[in-house]
KOLNU-731185 format. One record per atom (N, C-alpha, C): x, y, z. Coordinates in steps of 0.001 Angstrom, whole numbers, plus 500000, padded with zeros to 6 digits. Atoms other than C-alpha are relative to their C-alpha. Layout:
# residues N
XYZ ...
This chain:
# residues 310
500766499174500943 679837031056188853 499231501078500770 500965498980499567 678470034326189675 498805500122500030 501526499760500150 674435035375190397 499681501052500360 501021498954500172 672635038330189666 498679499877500902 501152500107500013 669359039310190805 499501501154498898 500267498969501161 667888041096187656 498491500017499879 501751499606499690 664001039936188114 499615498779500864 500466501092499175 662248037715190795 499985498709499009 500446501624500735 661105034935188050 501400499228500096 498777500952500073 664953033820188203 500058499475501090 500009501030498662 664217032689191715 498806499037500327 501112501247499492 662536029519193388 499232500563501143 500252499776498918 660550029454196247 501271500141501131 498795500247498566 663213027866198376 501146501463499890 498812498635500275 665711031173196916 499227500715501143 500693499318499545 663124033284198446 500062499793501127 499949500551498769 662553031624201185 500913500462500852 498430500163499638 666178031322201779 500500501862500425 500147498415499847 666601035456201621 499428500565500719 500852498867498809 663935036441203958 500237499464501639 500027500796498221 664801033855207129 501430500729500077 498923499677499980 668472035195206551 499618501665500150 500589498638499849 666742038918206286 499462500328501559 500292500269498661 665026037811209536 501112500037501186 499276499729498941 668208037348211371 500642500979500237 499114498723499822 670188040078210231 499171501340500669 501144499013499410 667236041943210999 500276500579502010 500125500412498480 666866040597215095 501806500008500154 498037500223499835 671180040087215117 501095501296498984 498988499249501015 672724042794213065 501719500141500247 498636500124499412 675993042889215378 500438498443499263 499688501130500112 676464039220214151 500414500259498611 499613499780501264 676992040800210650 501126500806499298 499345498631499842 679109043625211365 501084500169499377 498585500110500320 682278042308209976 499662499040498607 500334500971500924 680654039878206978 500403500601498763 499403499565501522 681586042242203986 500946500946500276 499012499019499459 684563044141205696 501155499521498391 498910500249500488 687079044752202908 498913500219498257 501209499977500704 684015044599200234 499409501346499635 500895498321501005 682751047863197640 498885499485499293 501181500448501175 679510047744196130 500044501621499149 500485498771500746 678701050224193321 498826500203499373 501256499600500238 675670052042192881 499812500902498873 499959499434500819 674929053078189962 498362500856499539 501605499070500225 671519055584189545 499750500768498878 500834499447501187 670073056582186218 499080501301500906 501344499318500020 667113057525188211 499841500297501622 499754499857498935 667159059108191648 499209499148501608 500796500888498962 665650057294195145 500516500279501664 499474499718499062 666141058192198337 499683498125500817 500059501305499380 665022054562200131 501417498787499009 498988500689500964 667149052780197018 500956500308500952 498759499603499653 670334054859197612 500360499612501582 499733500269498863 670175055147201589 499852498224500886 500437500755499462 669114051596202340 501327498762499682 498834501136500315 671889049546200469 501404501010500250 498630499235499599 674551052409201279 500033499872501501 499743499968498475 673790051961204834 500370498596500477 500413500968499675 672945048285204829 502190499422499962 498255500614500112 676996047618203299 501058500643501308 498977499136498921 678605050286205761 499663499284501529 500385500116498640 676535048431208652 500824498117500063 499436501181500349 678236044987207430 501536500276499821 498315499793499921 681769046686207193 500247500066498993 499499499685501190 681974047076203454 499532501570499688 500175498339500494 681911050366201398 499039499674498944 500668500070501495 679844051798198867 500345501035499425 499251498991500651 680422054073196003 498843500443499294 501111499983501154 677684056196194677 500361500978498707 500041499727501358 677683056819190728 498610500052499341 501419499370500780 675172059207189462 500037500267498417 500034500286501585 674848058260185615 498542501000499290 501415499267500486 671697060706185606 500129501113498606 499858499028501275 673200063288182947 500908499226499008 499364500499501462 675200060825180976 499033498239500366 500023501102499923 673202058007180764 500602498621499838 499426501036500400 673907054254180568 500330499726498250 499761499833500952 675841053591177340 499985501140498699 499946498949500823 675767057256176064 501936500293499969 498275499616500202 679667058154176643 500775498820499959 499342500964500123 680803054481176997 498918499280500035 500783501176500174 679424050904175741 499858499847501995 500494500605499211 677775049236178227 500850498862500751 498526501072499814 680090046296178136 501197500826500270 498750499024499384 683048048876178792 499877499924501371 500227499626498707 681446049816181858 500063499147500688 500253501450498914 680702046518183374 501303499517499840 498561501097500592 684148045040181981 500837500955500863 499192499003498872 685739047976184039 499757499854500746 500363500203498721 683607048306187106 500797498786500447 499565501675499234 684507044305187814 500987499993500459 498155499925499683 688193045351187876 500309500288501555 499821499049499263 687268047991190844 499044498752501364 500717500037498534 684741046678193127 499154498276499723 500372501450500124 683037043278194342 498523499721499845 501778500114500397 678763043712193262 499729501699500100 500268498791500619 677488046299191411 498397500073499988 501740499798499797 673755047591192227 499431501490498834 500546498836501243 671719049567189508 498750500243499898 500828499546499905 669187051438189169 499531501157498546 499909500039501612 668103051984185335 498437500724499478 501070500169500225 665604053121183259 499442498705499099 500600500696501222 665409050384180696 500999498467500295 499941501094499035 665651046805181917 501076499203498976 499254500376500738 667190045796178506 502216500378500396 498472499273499471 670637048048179815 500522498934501624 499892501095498629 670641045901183502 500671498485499771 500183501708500547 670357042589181267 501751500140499643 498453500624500607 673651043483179239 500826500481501279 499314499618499009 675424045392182197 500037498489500940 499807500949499206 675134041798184124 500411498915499151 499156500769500778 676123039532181199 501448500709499412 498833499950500391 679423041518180676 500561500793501559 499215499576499111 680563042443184320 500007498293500649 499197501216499666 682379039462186218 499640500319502072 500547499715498469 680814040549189783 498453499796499983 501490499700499557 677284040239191146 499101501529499396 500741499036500888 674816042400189283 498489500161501092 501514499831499478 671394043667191641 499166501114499234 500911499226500895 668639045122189526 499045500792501174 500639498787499268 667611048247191932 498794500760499352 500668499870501168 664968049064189193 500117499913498891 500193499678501097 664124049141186071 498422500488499364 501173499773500207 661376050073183723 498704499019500541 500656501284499887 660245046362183896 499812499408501331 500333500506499118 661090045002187052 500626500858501438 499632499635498717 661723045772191188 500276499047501273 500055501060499260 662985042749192338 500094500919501796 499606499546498594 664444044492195659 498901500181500680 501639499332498875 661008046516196914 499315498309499935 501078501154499251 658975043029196923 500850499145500725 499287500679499075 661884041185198647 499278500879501392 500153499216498598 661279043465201543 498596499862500477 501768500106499618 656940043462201088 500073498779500333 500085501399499059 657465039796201338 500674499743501512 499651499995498298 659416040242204880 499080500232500668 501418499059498694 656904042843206065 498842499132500370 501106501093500025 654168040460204676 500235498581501210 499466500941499334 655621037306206565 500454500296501549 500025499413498567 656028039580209825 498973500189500273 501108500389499799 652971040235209798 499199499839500313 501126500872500016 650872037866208811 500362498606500728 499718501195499253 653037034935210097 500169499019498661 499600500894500965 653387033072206574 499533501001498516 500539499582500866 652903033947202758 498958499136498934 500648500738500532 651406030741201475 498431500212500572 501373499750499995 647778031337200945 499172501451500208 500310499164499757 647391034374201787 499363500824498644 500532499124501460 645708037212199102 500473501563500283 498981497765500185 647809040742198056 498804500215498812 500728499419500744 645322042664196364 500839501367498964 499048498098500602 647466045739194120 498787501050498937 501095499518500853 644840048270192830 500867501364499875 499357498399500805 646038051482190381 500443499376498629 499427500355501491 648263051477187746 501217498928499741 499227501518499642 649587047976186907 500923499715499006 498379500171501128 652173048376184016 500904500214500209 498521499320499924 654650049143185540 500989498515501336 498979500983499102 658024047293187850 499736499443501261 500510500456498829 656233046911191033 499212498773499764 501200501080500274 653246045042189710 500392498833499266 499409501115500971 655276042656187250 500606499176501720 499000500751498472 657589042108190566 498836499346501051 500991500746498949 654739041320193099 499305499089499300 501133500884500960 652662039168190149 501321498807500338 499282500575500069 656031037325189960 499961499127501978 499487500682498752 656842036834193491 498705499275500969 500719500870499457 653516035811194617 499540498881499754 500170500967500754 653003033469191917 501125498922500349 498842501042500100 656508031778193198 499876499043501496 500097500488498679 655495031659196888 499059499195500409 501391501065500228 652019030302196344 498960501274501178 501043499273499628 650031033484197152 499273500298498840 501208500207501311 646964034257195546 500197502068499265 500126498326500228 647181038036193987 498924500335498900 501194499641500783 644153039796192416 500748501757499886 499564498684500326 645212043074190369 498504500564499630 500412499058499988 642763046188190421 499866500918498912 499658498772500841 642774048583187204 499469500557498895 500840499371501044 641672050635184498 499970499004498886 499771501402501030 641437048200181260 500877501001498909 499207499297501610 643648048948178011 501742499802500337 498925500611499511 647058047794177984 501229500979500227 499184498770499823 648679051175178568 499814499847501868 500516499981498336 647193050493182598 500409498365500387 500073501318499914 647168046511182819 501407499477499981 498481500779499778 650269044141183756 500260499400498642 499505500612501541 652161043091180732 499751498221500041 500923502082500128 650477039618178987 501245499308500157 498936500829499859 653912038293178957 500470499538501702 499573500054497936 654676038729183119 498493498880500331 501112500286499473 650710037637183344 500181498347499736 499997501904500680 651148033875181316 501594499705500156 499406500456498396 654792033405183199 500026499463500925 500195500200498626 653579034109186522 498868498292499756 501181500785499815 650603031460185716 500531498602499669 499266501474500148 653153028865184388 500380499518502001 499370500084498680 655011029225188043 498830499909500684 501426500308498973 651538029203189574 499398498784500277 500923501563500314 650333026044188336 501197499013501336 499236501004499002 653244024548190693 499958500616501492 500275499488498410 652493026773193893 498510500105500420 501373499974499786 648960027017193578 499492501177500113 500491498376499879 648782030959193504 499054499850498624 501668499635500508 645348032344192038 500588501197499407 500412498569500640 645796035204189626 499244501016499258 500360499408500555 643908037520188799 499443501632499592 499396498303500419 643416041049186715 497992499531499973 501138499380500326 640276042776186719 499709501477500395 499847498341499295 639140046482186410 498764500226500919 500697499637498453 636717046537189468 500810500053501285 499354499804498667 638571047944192267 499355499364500813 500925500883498821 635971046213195017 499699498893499457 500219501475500529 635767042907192990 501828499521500577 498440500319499762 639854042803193467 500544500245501530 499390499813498765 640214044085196723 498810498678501393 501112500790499467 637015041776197987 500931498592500976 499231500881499000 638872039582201366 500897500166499806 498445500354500054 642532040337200656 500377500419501077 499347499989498411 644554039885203431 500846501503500177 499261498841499993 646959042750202015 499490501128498391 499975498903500959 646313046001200079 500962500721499614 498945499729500933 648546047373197534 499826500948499232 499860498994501645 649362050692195687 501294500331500077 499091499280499972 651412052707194535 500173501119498650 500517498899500722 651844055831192476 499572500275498461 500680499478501193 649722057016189785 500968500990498850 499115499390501306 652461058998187863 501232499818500535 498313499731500397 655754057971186982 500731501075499926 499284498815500523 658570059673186258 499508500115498436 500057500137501119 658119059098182408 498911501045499622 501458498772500408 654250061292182632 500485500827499910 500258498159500148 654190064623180932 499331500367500505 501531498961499653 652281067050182205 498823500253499628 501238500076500538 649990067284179946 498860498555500014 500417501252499706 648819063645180687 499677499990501362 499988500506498771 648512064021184266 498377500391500673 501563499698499346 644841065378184814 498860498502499236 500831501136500751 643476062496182141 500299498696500581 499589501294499832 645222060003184059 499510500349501899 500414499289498842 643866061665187360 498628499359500035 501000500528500153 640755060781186000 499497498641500047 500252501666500442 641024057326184882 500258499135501361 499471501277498733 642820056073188162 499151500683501158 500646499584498490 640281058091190791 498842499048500402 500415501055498997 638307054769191160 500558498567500194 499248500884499398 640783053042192333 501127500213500742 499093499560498806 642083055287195076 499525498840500904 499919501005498645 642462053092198122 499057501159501145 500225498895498971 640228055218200843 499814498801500752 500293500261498672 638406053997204091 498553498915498792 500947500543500509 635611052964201285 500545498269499762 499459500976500473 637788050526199559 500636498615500768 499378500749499318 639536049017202308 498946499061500521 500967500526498922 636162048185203892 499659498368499547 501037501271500779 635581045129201080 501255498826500048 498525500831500018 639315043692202289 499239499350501261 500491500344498697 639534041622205410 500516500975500891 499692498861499209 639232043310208438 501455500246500935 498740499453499921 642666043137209555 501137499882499110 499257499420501590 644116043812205918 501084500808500668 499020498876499968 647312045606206022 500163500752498638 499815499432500815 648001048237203967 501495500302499579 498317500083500371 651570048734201774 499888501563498757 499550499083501160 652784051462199213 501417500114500553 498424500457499840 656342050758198289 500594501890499979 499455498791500266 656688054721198330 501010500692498767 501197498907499506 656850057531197450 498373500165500070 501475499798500157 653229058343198225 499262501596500026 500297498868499881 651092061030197564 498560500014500635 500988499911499043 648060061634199961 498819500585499252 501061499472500497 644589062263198751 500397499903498345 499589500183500847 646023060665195588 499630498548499598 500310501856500609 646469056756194673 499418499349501885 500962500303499187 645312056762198716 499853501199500234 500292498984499305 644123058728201003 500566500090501170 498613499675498444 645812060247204418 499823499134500867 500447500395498372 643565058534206844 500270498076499507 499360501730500497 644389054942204873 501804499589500266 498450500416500223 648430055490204693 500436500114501311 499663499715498726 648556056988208248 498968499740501215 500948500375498868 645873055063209991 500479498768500899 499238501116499270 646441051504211921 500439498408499202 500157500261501234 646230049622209022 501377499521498866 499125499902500753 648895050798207314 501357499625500358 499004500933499430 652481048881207595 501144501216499012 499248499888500669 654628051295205043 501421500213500284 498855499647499575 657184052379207211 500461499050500678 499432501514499396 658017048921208544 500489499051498227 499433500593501088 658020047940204708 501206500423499703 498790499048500458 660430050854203853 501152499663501226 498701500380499546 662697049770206711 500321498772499598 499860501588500827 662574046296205541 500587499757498421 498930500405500948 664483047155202480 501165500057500019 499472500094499581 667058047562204324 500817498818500549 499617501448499305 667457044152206133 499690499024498562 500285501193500696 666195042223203060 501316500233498921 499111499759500802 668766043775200592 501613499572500497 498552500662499864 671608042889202935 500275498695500110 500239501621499957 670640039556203067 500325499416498583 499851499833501431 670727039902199429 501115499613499564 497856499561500475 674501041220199120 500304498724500760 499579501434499400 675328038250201724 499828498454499352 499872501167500662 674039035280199420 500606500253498874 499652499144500895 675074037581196376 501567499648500158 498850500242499959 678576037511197508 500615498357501096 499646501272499377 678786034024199630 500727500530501376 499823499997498325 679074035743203023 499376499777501050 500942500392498722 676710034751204849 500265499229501536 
């Protein structure tokens, strides 16, 4: 039987687990992999553009000996010129795991119940399993473990990152405290929030939402943003929402109420003097470009249990 990854909650600890020590080797051994998906196409399919997405699993298959194929669905979206089920019922014919990158998490769901290959959810509106696979590497490099530890995420928390890290820390048995404006247009969806807290009660992760940026960031081991406007913001929304999220930029202030050797993360893009500031993203502090290579090694680790090559 085939397995998807479509949102963290479908994995255990031990899954997890299992993904990042295997991320770990390919990481330190990559020659040892070189030939593991030789013969092997993945297809990438992008609604929504990414430069870390695209380059990281197009490199990660070519560095394992398989191909990839990229399919830019950006002007015909998913299920506008063909069902959904068409597409997936075709693709399966062509190639052996299909990676996507969506706007609407509902399209991911059916695209993986009607294709007959491995399905990886590269985004969606809802979730990002991939980017916290990788924060949990970085995290676990490190810090040296993820149990017990505290991820602080302060900004705007409705969105695929924050569902994905609520999820995955709640599975590992870290404690996460979210940061944010109140009103449920800003705040993690109640459904991800009472979930994660079922899966908590068996790891012992601590969650919690509150809108005091320095009540949430108060001892966390790791600090967490990431950007204040979507793609989805109009323009005309972007100075009112400028407003609402400017106390809960990350500066030199904010960091000060973390512990003192806190690392800092933003799953990128970032914008400077924005959701942080320069001297926070590019100080000593900051880990992002060790995260952003780390989706790299964690995603092929991915495709390797994904397809049973390991």
């Amino acid at each position: 039987m085939k397995k998807d990854l479509l949102d963290l909650s479908s994995l255990t600890e031990q899954d997890i687990r299992s993904i990042l020590d295997l991320a770990d080797k390919v990481k330190k051994n990559p020659d040892d992999y070189s030939q593991k998906l030789k013969g092997k196409t993945l297809l990438m399919m992008f609604e929504k553009p990414s430069l870390r997405t695209r380059v990281s699993f197009e490199v990660g298959m070519t560095q394992m000996g398989g191909h990839a194929i990229y399919y830019d669905i950006s002007t015909s979206p998913m299920g506008k010129k063909e069902s959904i089920e068409d597409t997936a019922k075709t693709s399966s014919r062509y190639v052996d795991i299909i990676m996507a990158r969506l706007f609407l998490h509902e399209h991911i769901e059916k695209l993986a119940q009607n294709a007959k290959v491995p399905v990886i959810n590269a985004l969606t509106n809802f979730s990002h399993p991939c980017q916290i696979l990788a924060d949990l590497q970085t995290i676990k490099e490190k810090k040296g473990r993820l149990k017990g530890l505290k991820l602080c995420y302060v900004g705007d928390s409705n969105n695929n990152v924050t569902h994905s890290l609520i999820y995955g820390c709640a599975i590992v048995g870290m404690d996460i405290s979210v940061g944010c404006p109140a009103g449920a247009e800003y705040e993690p969806s109640s459904e991800v929030i009472k979930k994660a807290k079922e899966i908590a009660e068996t790891s012992g992760s601590k969650i919690t939402i509150t809108n005091n940026a320095k009540e949430a960031v108060k001892d966390a081991d790791i600090v967490y943003t990431d950007s204040w406007m979507s793609y989805h913001i109009p323009e005309e929304q972007k100075q009112e929402r400028l407003r609402i999220f400017q106390p809960y930029q990350v500066n030199k202030e904010i960091m000060s109420h973390a512990k003192s050797d806190a690392i800092f993360m933003n799953c990128l893009p970032a914008i400077r003097g924005m959701e942080q500031t320069a001297d926070v993203i590019d100080g000593p502090q900051s880990v992002v470009f060790d995260e952003a290579e780390n989706r790299l090694h964690s995603q092929k680790a991915l495709m390797l249990k994904l397809l049973k090559a390991e």
